[in-house]
N, C-alpha and C positions, 0 to 999 in steps of 0.2 A: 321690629316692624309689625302692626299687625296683621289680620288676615285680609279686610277689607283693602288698605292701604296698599299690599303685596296685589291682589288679586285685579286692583284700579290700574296700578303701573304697569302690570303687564298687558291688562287689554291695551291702556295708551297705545303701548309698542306695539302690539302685532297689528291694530287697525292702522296706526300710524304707519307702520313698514310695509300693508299689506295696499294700502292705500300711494303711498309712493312708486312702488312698483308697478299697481293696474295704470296709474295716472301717465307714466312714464311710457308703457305698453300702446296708450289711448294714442298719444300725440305721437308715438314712432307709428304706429301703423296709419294715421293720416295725413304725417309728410310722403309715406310709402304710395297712398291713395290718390293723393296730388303729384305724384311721379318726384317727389326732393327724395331720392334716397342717395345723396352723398354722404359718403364716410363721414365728413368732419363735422356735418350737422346732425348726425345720428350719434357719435362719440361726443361731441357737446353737451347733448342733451343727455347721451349719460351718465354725463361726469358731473352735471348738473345736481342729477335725481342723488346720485353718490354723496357731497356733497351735504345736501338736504339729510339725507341720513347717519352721516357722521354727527353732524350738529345734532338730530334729535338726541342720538344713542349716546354721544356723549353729556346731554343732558341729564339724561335719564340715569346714568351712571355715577352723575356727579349728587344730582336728586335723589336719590339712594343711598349714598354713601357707599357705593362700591369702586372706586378707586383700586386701594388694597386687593380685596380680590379679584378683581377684573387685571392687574398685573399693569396698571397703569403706572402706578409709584409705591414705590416699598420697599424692594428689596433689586441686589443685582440677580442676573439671569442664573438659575439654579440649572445645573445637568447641562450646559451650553451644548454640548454631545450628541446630547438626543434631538437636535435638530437637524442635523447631519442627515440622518434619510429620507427623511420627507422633502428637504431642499435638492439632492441628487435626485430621487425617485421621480418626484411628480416632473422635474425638470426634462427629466429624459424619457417618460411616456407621454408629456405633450407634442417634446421633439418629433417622436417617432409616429404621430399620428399626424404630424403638420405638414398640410400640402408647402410644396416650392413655390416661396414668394413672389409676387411679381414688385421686381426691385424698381422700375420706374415708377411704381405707387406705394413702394415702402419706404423709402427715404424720404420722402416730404413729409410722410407721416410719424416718423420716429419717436419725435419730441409731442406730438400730441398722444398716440402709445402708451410712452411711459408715464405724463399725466393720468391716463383711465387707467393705468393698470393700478398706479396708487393709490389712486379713488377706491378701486376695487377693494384691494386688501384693507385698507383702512374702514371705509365702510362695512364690509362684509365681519372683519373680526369686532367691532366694537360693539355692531348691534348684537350678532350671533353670542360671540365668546365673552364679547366684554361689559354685555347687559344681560341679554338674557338665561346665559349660561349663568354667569355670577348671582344672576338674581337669585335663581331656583335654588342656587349651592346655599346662597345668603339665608334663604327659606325654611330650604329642605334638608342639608346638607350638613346634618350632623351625624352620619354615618356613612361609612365607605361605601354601602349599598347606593343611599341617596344621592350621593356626592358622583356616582358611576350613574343613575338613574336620570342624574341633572344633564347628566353629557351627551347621552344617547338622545333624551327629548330633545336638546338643543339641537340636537345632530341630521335629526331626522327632522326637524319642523326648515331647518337650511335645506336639505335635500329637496322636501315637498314644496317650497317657495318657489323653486323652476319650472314648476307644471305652467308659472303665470305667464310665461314668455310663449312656449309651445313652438316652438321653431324646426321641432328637429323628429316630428312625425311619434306616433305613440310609442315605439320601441326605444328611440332614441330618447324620448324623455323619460322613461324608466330606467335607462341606463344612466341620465345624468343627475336622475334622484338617487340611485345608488353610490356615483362617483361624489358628489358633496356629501351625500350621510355622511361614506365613510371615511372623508377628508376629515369634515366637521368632528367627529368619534375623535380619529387622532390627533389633530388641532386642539380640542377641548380637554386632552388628559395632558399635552404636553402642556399648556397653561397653566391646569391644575400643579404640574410638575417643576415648571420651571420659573413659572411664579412673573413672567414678564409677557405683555403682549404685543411688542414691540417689532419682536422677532419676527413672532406669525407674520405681523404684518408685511414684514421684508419680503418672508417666505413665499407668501401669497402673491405679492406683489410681483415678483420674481414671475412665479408659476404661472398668472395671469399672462405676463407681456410675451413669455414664450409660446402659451398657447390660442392666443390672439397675433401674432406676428405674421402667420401666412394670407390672413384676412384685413390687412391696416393697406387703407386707401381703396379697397374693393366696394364698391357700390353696394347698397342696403337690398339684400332680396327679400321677395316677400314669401310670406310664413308660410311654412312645411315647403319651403323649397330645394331643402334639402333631408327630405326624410331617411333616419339612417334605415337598415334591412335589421332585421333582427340577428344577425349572425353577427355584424358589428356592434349591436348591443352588446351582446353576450360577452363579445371581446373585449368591449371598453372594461366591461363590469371586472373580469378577470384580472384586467390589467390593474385595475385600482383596487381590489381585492385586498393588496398586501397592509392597505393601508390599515384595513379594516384590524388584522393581525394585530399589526403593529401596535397599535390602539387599544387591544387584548390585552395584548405582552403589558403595554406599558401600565394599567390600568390594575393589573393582577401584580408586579413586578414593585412597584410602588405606592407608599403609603399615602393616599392619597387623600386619607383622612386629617394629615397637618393643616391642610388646606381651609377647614371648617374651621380651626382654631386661630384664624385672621382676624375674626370677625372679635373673639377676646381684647384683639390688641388695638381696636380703629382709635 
């Protein structure tokens, strides 16, 4: 690929991604304005934008030739293992921070849920991990430096993408640029690792509908209505810390450099 060609494709995607999300942000907060904040017209329309972004990312993936290393088709799931903690982990720190449901507005909403939470993981891993990660690896990614260097930019550029929504007051949006980095860090080595993104996707998916479950069928409030304190920043941060670990470990622990030699075999 060349340099122009590389550096066209990736603007495509971040104005394109960057542009799906303000646009998305625009029409939620003027149903919010116009007093529509029901659940299922605000989950609609996200699973809409979600959606819209699957399609491009897989585009762009296909446009690319990164298939292979994006862990779309290739090989079966390498180290199946090392998805074991991030699937327990994040599972039971969403638990534990998720208010009690109000079950007369969770059950109706169950099956529209697990729709947006699929949306989520799908869209989130394919643009993140399965474009734009692969891309840089595709690029950059001929040494274990690069290839660790591919992970963390992807990682942190998912982090800093949450500042677009602002919902949750400045402390809390610093803690949930912290909680994606360092989801995205370990999400993006285990891919490296295990060579399939199918799983993330489960993963995520998973992660999403548990810590979306106390708020399914609750009315759309409007923005910084809920600003966390900085004390509960802190804690979030803490609590998703381990990920960041993890993500070390795995990162330092395996060869993550086989990964660059995909590109040999397309």
């Amino acid at each position: 690929m060349t340099k122009s060609k590389f550096w066209n494709q990736l603007a495509i995607f971040v104005i394109t991604l960057l542009a799906i999300l303000s646009i998305r942000e625009y029409f939620s907060y003027q149903l919010i304005e116009k007093g529509i904040d029901s659940y299922q017209t605000h989950t609609f329309l996200k699973i809409g934008a979600n959606l819209l972004l699957i399609f491009v990312s897989y585009y762009l993936i296909k446009q690319n030739g990164l298939t292979k290393i994006s862990g779309l088709k290739g090989t079966q799931v390498k180290m199946w293992y090392l998805l074991i903690f991030p699937l327990v982990y994040l599972v039971l720190v969403n638990a534990i921070f998720m208010d009690d449901p109000k079950m007369d507005l969770l059950l109706p909403n169950i099956g529209l849920l697990v729709i947006y939470a699929i949306s989520i993981g799908l869209s989130e891993e394919l643009s993140i991990r399965g474009f734009l990660q692969s891309h840089l690896i595709n690029e950059f990614g001929k040494t274990k430096k690069n290839i660790v260097l591919s992970i963390f930019v992807s990682s942190l550029f998912f982090g800093l993408i949450h500042f677009i929504k602002f919902d949750k007051g400045i402390y809390g949006e610093l803690s949930q640029v912290c909680f994606a980095t360092f989801i995205g860090a370990m999400f993006g080595a285990l891919l490296v690792i295990t060579k399939r993104l199918y799983p993330l996707v489960i993963i995520h998916a998973l992660i999403d509908f548990v810590a979306k479950l106390d708020s399914a069928g609750n009315p759309i409030k409007h923005r910084i209505a809920n600003s966390i304190s900085i004390e509960s920043a802190v804690l979030t941060t803490l609590f998703i810390l381990p990920c960041l670990i993890y993500a070390l470990f795995l990162m330092k622990k395996y060869k993550l450099i086989e990964q660059a030699k995909i590109n040999k075999h397309k």
